[in-house]
N, C-alpha and C positions, 0 to 999 in steps of 0.2 A: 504494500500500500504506500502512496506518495505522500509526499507530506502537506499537498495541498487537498488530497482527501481526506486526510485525517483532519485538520484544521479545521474543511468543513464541516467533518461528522461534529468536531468539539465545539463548532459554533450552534448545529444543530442542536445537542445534545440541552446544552445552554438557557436556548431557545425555549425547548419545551419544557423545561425546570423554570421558567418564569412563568410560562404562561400558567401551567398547573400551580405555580404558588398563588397565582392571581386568582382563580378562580377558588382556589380552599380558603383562603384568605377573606375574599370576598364573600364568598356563603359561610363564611360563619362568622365575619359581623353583619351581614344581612340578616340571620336567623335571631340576633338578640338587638337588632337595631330599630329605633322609632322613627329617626328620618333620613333623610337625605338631600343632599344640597350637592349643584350640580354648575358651572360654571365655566366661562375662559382664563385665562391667565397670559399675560406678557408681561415682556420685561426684556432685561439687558444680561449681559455675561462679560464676565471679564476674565479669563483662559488662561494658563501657560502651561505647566506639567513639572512633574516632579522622577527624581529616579537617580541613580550614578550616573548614568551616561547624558545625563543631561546638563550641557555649558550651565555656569553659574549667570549668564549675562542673558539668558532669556527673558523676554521682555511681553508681558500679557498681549493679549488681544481684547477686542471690543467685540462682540456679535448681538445680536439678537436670539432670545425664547419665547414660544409662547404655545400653547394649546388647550386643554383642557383638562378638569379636576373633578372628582366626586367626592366627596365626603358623606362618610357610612358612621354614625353616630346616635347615642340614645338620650341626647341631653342629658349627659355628665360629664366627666372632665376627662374622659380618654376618647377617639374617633379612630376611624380608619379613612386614609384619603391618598388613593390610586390617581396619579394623574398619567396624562399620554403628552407630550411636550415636546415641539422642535427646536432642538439646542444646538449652539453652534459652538465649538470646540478649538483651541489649535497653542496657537506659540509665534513669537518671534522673534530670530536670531540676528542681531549683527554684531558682528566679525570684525567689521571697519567697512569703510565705505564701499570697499570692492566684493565682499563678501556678505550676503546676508540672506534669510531665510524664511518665508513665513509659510506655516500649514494652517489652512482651514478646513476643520471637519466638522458636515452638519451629521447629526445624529437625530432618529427618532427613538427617543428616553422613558422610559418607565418607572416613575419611582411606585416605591409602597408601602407609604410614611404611616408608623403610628405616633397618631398628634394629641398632646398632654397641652389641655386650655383651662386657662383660671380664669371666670367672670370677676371683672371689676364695676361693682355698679351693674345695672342691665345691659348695656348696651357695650360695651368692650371688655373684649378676650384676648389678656395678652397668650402666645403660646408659644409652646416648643415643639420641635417635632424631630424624628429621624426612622431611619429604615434604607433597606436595601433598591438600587437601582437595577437593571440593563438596557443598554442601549444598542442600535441595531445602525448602523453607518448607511448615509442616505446618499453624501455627496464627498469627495474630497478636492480638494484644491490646491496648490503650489506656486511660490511665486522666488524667484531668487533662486540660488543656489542650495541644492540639496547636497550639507557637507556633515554634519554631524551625525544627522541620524544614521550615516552608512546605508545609505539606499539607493537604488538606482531613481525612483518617483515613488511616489503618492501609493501605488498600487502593493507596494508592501505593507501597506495598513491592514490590521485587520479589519474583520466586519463587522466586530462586536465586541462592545465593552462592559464594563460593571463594575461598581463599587456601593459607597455608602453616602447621602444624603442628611445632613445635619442640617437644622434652618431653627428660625425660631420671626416672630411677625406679630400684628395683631390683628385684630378682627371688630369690623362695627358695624355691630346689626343694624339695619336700617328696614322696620318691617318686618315683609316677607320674602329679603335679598339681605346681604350683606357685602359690604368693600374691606377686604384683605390687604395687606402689605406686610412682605416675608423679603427674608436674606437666606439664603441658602449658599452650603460649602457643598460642594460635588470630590469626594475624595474617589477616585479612579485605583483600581484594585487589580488592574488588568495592563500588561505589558498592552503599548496600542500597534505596536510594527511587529509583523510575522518573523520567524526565524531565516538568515538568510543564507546560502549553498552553502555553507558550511557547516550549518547548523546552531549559529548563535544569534543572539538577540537581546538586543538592546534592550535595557531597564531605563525605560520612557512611559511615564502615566501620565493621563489626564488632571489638572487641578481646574477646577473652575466654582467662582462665584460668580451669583444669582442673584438680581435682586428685583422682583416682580410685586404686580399689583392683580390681582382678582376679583373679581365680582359674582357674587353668590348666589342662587336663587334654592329657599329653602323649599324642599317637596316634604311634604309630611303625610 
């Protein structure tokens, strides 16, 4: 077997280890849950990555996020809230003026936050949250010289990533809707470049901060 089969099987394998948690997950705080609140999300990201083989002079990126949220809750102070989100990812290297590097990678993101919220007064909840992501690589892009990462292009990326989701925001109900504002840290857990003829591979992850706003609409 090649190693660009096996890679695949391991991104598949991956794959179906999120979605089945999404769904056990989800039916069993739907079974003891009272409502649900359902909504968009945007916001911004600011990228670079973490690992040994990454220069110390990398220099964030700016992108865009935004999709969609549900929150699975029984009016208490713990929820569940799966969202589906387009994130933009990457880094930028320079070297000196003659040299420099930037990658952009959009990913379609899965987090599957369990969210810990204190009512203050009726109407605001500060909160914290965290939980496990995967993300599934939609687009990649290169600009500059590709010198560090030891790669010929882009196409060394793998297809899919994961790590862990920390954030913390508040919440103000308004009615029968609410407006959200959260910071989120995307710790990346997952080497993001495939092993190359040799068989080695750079210790290169993801870091990226988040900081969105949402609007809520509660379903009961």
């Amino acid at each position: 077997m090649n190693r660009l089969n096996f890679s695949t099987q391991k991104t598949n394998k991956l794959s179906y280890a999120l979605l089945l948690t999404v769904i056990f997950t989800g039916a069993c705080f739907t079974s003891l849950a009272q409502s649900l609140s359902v909504g968009p999300k945007v916001g911004i990201t600011s990228s670079n990555g973490a690992g040994d083989d990454l220069p110390n002079n990398v220099e964030s990126i700016t992108g865009f996020t935004g999709g969609i949220f549900f929150k699975i809750h029984n009016d208490g102070l713990f929820a569940f809230q799966p969202e589906l989100l387009y994130v933009r990812k990457g880094g930028f290297w320079n070297e000196n003026p003659t040299f420099n590097y930037e990658l952009k990678t959009d990913y379609l993101q899965i987090p599957l936050l369990a969210k810990f919220q204190i009512p203050v007064g009726e109407t605001v909840f500060p909160f914290i949250y965290a939980g496990p992501y995967g993300a599934f690589t939609l687009n990649k892009q290169d600009e500059g010289e590709l010198l560090f990462f030891q790669a010929e292009d882009v196409t060394d990326l793998k297809d899919f990533d994961a790590g862990m989701a920390l954030g913390a925001g508040l919440d103000f109900e308004l009615s029968a809707f609410y407006l959200g504002f959260d910071a989120r840290y995307d710790i990346g857990m997952v080497n993001i470049f495939e092993e190359n003829s040799d068989g080695e591979q750079a210790d290169i992850k993801n870091r990226t901060w988040s900081f969105m706003l949402s609007l809520g609409v509660n379903l009961d």
